[in-house]
C-alpha positions in Angstrom: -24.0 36.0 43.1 -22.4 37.6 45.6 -23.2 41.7 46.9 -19.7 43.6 46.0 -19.9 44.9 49.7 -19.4 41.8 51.3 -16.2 40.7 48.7 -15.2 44.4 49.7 -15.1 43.6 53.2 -12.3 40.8 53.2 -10.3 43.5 50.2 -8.0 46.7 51.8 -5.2 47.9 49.7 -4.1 50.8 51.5 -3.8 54.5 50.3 -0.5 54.6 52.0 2.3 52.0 50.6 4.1 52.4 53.9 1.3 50.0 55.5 3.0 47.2 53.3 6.5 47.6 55.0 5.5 45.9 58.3 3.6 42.8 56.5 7.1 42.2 54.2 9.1 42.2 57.1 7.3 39.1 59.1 7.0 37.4 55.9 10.7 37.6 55.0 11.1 36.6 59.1 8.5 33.8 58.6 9.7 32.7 55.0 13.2 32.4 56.6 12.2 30.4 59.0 10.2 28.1 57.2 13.5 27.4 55.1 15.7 26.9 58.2 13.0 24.4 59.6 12.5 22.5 56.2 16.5 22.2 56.2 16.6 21.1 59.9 14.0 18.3 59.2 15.8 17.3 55.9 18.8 16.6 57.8 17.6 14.8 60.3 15.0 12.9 58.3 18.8 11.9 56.0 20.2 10.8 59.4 17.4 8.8 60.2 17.3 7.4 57.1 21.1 6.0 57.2 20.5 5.1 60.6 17.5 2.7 59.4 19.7 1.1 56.3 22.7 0.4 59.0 20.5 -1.3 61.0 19.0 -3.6 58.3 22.1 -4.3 56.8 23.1 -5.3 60.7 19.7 -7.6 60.8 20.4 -9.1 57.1 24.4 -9.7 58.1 22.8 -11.5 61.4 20.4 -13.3 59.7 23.1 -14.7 56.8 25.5 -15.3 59.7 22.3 -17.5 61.7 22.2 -19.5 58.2 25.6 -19.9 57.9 26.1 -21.9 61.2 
């Protein structure tokens, strides 16, 4: 299906294992920070999200009160 030079051309696996060092180091970097951002946007998404249920249970209190009187 496809000519084994062209699936060649997207393959390198270098002679030298040294060549790997560099690509392993900005993965850890860019693994780490994928982790700190996914924390960062947990938290604040949790915040949010007790923000939101104080606010309806404000709105539900209100609207009980407004039947009330």
């Amino acid at each position: 299906m496809f000519h084994p030079l062209v699936l060649s051309l997207f393959l390198y696996f270098p002679e030298d294992k040294s060549e790997y060092i560099p690509a392993s180091i900005s993965f850890v970097i860019f693994l780490i920070g994928a982790f700190i951002t996914m924390r960062i946007i947990l938290k604040h998404s949790k915040k949010e999200a007790e923000k939101a249920k104080k606010l309806e249970e404000q709105i539900l209190n209100n609207k009980a009160s407004d039947k009330n009187s």
